[in-house]
C-alpha atoms as an extended CHARMM CRD file, in Angstrom:
* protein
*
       205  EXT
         1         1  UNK       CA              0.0000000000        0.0000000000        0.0000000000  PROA      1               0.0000000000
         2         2  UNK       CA              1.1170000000        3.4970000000       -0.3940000000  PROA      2               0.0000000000
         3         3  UNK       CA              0.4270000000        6.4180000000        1.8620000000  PROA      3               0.0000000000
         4         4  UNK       CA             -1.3780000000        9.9360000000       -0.3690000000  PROA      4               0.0000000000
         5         5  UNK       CA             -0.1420000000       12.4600000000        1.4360000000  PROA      5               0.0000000000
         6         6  UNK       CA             -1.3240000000       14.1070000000        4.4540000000  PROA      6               0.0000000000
         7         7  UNK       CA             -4.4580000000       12.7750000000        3.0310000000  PROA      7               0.0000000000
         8         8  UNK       CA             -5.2930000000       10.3410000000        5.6860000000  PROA      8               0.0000000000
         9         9  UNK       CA             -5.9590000000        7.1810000000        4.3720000000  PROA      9               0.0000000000
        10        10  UNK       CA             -3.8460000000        3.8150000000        2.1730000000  PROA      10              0.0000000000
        11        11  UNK       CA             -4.4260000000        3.0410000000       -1.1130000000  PROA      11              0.0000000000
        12        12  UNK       CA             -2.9610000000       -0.2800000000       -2.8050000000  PROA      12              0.0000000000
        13        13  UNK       CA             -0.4100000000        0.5250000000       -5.3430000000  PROA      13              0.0000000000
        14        14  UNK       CA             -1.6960000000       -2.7900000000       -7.3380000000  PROA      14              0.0000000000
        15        15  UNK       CA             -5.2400000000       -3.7860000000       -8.0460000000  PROA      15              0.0000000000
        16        16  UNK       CA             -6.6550000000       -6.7830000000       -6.6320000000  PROA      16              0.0000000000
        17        17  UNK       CA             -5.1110000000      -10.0170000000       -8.4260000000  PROA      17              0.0000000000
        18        18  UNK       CA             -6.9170000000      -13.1310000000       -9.4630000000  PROA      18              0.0000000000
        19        19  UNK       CA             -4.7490000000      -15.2090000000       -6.8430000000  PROA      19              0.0000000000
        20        20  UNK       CA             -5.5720000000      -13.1920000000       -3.5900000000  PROA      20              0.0000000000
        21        21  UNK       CA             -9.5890000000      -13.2980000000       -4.7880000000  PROA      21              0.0000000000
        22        22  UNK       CA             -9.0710000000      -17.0350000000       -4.9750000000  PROA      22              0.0000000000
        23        23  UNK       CA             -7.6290000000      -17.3570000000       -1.7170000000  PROA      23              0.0000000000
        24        24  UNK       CA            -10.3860000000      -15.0780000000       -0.4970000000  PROA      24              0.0000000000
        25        25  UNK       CA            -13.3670000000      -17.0980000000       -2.1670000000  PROA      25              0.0000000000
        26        26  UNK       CA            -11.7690000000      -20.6860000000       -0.2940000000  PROA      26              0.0000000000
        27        27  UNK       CA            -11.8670000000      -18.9860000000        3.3570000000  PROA      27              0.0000000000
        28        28  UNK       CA            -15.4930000000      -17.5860000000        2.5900000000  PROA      28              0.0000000000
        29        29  UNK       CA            -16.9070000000      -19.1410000000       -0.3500000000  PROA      29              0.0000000000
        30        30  UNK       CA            -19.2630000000      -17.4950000000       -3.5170000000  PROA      30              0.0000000000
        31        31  UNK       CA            -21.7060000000      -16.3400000000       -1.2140000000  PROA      31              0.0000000000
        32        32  UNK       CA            -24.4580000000      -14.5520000000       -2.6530000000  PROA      32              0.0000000000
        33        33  UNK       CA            -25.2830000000      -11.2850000000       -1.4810000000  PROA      33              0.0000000000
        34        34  UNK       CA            -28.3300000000       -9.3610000000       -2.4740000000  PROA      34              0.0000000000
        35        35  UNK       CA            -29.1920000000      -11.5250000000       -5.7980000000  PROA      35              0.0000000000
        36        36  UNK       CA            -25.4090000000      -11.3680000000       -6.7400000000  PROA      36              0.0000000000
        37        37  UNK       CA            -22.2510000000      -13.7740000000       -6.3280000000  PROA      37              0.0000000000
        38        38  UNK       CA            -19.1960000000      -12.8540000000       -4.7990000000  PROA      38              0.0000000000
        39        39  UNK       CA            -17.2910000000      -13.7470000000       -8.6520000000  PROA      39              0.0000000000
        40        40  UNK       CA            -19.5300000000      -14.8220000000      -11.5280000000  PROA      40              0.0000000000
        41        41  UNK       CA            -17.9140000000      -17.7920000000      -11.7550000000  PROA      41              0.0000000000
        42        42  UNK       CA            -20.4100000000      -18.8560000000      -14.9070000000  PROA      42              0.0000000000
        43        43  UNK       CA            -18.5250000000      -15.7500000000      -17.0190000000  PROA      43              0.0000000000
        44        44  UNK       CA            -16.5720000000      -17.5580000000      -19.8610000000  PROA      44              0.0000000000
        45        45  UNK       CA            -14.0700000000      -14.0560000000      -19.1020000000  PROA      45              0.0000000000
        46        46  UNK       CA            -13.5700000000      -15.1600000000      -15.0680000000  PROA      46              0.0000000000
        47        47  UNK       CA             -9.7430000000      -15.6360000000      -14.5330000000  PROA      47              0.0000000000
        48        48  UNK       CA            -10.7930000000      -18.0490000000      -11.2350000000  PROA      48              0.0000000000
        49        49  UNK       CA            -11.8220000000      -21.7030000000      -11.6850000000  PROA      49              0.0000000000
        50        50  UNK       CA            -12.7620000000      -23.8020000000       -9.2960000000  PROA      50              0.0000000000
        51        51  UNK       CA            -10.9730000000      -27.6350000000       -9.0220000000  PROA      51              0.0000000000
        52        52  UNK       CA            -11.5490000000      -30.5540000000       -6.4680000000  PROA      52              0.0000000000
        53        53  UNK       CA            -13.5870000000      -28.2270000000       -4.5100000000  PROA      53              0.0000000000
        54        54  UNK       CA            -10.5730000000      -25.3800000000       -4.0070000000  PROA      54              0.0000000000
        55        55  UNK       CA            -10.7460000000      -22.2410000000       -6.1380000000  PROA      55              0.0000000000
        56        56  UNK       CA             -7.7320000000      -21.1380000000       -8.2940000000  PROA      56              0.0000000000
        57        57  UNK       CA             -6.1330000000      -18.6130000000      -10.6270000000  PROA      57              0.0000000000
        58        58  UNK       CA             -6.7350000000      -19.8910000000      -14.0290000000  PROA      58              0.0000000000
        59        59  UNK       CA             -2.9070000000      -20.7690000000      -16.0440000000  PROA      59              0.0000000000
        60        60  UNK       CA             -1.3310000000      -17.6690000000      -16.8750000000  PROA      60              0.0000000000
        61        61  UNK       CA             -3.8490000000      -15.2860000000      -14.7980000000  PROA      61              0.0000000000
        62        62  UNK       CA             -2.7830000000      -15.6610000000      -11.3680000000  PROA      62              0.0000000000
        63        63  UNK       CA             -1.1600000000      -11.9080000000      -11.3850000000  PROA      63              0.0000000000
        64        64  UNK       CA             -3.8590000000      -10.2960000000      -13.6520000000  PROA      64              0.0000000000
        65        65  UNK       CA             -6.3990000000       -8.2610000000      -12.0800000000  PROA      65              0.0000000000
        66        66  UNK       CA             -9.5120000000       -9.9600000000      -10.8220000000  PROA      66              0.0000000000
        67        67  UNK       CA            -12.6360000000       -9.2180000000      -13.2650000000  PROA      67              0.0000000000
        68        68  UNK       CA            -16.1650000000      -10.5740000000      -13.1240000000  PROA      68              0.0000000000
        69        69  UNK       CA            -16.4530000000       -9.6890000000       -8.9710000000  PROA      69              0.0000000000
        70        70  UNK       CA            -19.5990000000       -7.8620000000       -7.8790000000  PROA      70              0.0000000000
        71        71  UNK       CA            -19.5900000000       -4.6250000000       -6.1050000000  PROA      71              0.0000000000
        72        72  UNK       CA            -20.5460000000       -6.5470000000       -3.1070000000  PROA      72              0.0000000000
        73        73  UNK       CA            -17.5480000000       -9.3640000000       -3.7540000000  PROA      73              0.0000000000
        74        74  UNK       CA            -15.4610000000       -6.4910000000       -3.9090000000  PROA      74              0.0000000000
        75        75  UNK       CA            -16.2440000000       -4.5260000000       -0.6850000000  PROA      75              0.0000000000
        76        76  UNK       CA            -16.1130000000       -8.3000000000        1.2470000000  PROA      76              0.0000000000
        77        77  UNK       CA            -12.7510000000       -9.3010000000       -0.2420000000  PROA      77              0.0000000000
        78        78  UNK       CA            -11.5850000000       -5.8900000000        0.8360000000  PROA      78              0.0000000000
        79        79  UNK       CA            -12.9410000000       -5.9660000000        3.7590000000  PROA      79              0.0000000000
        80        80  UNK       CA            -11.8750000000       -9.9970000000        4.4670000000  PROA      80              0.0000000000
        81        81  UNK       CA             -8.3380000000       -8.4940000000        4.0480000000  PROA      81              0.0000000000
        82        82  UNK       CA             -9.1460000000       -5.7640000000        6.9470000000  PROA      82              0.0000000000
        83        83  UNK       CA             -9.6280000000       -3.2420000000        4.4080000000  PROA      83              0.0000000000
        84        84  UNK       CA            -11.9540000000       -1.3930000000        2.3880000000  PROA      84              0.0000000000
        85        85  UNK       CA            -13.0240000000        0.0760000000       -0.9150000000  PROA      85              0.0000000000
        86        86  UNK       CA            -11.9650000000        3.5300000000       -1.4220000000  PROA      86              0.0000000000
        87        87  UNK       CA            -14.0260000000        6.3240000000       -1.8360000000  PROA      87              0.0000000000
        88        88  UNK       CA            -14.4750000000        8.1210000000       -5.1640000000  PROA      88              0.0000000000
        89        89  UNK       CA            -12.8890000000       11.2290000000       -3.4810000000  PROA      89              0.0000000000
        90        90  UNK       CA             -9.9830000000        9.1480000000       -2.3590000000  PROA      90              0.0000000000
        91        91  UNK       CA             -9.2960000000        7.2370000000       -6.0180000000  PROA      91              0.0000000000
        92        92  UNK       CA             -9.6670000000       10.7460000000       -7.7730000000  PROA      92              0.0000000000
        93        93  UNK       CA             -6.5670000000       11.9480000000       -5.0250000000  PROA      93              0.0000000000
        94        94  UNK       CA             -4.4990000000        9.4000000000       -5.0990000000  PROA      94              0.0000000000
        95        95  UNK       CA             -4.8730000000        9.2160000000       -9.2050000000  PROA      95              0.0000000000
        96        96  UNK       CA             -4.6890000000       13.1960000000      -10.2950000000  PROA      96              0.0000000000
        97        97  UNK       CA             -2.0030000000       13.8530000000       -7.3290000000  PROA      97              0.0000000000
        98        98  UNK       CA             -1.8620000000       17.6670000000       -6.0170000000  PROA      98              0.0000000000
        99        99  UNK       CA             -1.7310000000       19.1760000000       -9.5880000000  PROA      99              0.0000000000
       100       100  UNK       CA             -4.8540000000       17.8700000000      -10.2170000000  PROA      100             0.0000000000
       101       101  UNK       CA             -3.6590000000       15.7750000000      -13.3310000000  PROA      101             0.0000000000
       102       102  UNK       CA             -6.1290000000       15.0760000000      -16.3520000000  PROA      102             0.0000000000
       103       103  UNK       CA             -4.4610000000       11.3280000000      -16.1700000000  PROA      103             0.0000000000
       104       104  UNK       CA             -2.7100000000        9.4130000000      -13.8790000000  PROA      104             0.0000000000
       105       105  UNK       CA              0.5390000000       10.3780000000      -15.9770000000  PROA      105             0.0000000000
       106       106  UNK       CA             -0.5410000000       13.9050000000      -16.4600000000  PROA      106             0.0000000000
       107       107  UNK       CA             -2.4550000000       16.1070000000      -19.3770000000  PROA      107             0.0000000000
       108       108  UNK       CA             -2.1540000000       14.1030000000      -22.3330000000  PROA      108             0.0000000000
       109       109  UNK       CA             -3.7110000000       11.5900000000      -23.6160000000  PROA      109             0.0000000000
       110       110  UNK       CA             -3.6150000000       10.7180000000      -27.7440000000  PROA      110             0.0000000000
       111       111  UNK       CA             -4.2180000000        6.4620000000      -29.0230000000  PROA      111             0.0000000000
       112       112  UNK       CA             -2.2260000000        7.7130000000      -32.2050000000  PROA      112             0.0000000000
       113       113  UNK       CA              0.4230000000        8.2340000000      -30.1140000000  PROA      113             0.0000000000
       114       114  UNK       CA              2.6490000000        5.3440000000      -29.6220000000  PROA      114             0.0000000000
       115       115  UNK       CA              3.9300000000        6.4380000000      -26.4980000000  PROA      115             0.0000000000
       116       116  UNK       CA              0.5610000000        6.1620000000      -24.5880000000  PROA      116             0.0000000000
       117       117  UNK       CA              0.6670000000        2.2150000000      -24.9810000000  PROA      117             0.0000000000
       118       118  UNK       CA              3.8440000000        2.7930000000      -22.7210000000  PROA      118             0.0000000000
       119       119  UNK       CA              1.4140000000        4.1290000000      -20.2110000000  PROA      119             0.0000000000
       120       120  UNK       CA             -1.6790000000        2.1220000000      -20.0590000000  PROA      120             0.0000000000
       121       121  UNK       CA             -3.3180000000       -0.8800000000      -21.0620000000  PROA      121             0.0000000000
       122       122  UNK       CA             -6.2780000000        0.0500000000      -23.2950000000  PROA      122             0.0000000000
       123       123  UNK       CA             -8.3710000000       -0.5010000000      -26.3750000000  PROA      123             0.0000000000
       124       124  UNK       CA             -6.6990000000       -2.4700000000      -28.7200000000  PROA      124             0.0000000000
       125       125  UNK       CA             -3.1910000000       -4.6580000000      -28.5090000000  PROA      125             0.0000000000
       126       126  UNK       CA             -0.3790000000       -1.9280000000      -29.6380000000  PROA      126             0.0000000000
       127       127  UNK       CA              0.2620000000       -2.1110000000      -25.6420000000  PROA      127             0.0000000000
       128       128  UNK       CA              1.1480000000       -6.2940000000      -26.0360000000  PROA      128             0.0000000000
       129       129  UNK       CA             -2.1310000000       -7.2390000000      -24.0910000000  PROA      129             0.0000000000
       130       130  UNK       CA             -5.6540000000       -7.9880000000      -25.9000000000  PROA      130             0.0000000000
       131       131  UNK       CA             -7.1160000000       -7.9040000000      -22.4040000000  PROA      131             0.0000000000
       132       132  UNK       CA             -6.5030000000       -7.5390000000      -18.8430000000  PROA      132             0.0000000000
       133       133  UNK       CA             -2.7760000000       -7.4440000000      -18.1820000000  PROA      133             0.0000000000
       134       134  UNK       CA             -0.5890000000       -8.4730000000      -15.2470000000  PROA      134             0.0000000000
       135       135  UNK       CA             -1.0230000000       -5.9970000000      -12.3610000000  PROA      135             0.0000000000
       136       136  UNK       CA              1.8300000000       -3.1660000000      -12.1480000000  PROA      136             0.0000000000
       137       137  UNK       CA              2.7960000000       -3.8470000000      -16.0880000000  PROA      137             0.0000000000
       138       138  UNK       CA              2.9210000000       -0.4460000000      -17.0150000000  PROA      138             0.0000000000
       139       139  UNK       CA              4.9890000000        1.1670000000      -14.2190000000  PROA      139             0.0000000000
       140       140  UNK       CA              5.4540000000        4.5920000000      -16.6380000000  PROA      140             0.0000000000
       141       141  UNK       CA              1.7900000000        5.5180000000      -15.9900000000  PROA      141             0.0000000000
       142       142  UNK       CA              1.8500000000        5.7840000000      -11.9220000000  PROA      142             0.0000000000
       143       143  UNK       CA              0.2950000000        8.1750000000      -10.6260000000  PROA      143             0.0000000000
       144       144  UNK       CA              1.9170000000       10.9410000000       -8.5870000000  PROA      144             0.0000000000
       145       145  UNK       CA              1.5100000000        9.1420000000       -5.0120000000  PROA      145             0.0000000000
       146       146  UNK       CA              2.6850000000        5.8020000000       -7.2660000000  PROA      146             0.0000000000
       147       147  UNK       CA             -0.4680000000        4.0020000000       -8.1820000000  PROA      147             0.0000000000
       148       148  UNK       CA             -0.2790000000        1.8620000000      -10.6860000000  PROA      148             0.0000000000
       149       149  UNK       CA             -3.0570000000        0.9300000000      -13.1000000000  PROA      149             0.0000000000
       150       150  UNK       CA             -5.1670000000        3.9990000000      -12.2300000000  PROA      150             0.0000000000
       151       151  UNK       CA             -5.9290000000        4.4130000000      -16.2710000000  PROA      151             0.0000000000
       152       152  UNK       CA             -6.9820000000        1.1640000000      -18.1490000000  PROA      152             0.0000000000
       153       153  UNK       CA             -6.3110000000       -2.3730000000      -17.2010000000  PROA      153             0.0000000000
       154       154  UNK       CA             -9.5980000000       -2.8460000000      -15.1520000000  PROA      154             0.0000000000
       155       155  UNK       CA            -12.7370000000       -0.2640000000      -13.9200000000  PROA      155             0.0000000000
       156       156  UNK       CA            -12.4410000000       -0.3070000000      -10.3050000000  PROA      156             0.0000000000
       157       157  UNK       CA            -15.1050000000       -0.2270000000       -7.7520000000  PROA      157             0.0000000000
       158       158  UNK       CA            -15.4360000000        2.5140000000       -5.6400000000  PROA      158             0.0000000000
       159       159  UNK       CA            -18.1240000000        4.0700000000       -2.7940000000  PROA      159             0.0000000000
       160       160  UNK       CA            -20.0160000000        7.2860000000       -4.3040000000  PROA      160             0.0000000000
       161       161  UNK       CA            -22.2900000000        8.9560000000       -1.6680000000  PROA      161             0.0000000000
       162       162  UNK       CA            -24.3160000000        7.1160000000        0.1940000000  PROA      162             0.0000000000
       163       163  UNK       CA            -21.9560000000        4.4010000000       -0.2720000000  PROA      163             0.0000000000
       164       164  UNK       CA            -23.3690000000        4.2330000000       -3.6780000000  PROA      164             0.0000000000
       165       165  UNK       CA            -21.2870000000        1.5480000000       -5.8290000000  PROA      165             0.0000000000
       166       166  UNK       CA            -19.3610000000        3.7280000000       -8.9470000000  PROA      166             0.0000000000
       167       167  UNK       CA            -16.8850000000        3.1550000000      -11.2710000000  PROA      167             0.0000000000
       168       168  UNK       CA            -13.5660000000        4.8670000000      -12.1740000000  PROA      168             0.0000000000
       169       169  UNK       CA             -9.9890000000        4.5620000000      -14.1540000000  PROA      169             0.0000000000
       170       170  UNK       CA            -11.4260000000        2.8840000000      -17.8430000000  PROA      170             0.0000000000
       171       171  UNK       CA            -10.3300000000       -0.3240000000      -18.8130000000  PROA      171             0.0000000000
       172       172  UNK       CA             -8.4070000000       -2.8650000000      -21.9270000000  PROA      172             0.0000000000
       173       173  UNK       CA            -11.3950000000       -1.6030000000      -23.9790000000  PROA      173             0.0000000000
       174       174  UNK       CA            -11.7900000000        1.8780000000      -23.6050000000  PROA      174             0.0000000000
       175       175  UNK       CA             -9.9620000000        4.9510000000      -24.8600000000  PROA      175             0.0000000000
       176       176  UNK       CA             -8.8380000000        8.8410000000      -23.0550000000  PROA      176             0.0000000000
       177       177  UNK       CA            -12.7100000000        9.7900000000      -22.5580000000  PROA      177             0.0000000000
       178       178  UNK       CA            -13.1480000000        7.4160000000      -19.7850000000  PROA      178             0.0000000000
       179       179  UNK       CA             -9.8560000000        7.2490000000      -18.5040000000  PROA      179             0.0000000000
       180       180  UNK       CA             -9.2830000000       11.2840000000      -17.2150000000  PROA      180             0.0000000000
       181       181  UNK       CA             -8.8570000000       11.1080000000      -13.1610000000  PROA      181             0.0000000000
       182       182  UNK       CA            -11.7820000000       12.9540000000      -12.6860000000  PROA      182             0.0000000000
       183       183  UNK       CA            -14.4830000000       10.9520000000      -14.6310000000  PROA      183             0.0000000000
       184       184  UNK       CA            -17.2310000000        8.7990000000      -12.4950000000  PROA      184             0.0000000000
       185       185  UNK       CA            -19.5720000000        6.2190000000      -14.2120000000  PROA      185             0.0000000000
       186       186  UNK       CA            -22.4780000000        4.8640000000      -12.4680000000  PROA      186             0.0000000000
       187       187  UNK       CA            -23.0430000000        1.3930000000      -13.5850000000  PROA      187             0.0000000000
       188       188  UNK       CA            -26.7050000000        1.0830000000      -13.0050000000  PROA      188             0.0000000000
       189       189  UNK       CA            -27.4150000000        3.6950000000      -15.3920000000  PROA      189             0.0000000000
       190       190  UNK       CA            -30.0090000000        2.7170000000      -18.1720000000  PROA      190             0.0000000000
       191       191  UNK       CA            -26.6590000000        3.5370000000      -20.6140000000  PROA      191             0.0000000000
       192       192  UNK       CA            -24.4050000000        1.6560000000      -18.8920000000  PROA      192             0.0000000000
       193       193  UNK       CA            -22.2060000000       -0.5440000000      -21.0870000000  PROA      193             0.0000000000
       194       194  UNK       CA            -19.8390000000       -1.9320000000      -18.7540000000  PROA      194             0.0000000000
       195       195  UNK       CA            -19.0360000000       -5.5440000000      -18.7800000000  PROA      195             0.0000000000
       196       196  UNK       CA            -17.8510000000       -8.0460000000      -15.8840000000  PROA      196             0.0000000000
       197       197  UNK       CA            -14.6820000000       -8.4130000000      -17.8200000000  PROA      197             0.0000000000
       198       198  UNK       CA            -13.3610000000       -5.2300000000      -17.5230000000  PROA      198             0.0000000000
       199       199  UNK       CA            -14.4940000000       -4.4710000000      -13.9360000000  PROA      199             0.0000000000
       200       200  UNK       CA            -12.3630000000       -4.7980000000      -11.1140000000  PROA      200             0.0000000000
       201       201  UNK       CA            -10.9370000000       -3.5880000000       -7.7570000000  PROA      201             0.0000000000
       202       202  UNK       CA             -8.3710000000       -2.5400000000       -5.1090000000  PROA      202             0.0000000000
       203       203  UNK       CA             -8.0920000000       -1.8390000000       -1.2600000000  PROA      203             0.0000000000
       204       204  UNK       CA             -7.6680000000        1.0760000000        0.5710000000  PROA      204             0.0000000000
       205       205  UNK       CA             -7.2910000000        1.8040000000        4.2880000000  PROA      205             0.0000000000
């Protein structure tokens, strides 16, 4: 985890990997909470499988960031770690840093450049990934407290007011308009297009 500032509160530098949801899900289980598993395990795009009864990264995913995990799977793995989600105030700090940055990596943001795959994981496969990619793979796009994965990779769950569940950073399939700092999608809007495989999470404190 790294510390934002005077800010008061942790952030993980790395988003939540399919190997510590695994562990999670064989201490707890896929509960269901309020109509929803813990990890769509059904989802052809999961990275977990379950064999003999114990729940495991599938080959080659183990360090890629979870997908397919409900808002509520999220909050409890989080919270099963003695954590939490962060608020949508405290991922917009810890990603735009004290200049207020339009991206994680500052003002710019251009998919004809070739530089940006250098920066992010996101829509298309100039970067080397097709989809999710291993957590921390594109170090050059930290943010200025040193988060990694802030633009692209995965969405990432977050608590709006009211402990609302909202969305933030963009994802593998999604260009600048939805990865600027400062953007907030609400998933259960009637436009929503967001899909379990490019939704995921990480811990603050």
């Amino acid at each position: 985890m790294v510390v934002i500032g005077d800010a008061g509160f942790r952030l993980d530098s790395l988003e939540v990997t399919n190997q510590q949801v695994a562990a999670f899900l064989n201490e707890v289980g896929n509960l269901r909470i309020r109509g929803a598993s813990l990890v769509e395990m059904n989802s052809a795009h999961v990275g977990i499988e379950q064999v003999d009864g114990l729940f495991q990264p599938k080959e080659g995913l183990a360090d890629h960031p979870a997908v397919e995990v409900s808002f509520e799977g999220a909050r409890a793995c989080c919270e099963w770690a003695g954590r939490r989600l962060p608020t949508e105030a405290e991922w917009q700090f810890a990603c735009e840093g004290p200049e207020k940055l339009a991206y994680p990596w500052g003002n710019h943001f251009r998919v004809a450049d070739p530089d940006i795959h250098k920066l992010a994981n996101i829509v298309g496969d100039a970067d080397g990934f097709v989809k999710t990619a291993p957590v921390g793979s594109f170090p050059d796009g930290r943010s200025p407290h040193g988060v990694l994965d802030m633009g692209g990779n995965v969405w990432e769950w977050t608590t709006g007011p009211g402990g609302k569940p909202m969305l933030r950073g963009g994802s593998w399939s999604n260009g600048n308009a939805h990865m600027r700092c400062a953007r907030s999608d609400d998933p259960s809007s009637s436009h929503s297009y967001f899909k379990g495989s490019s939704v995921g999470f990480r811990c603050a404190e």
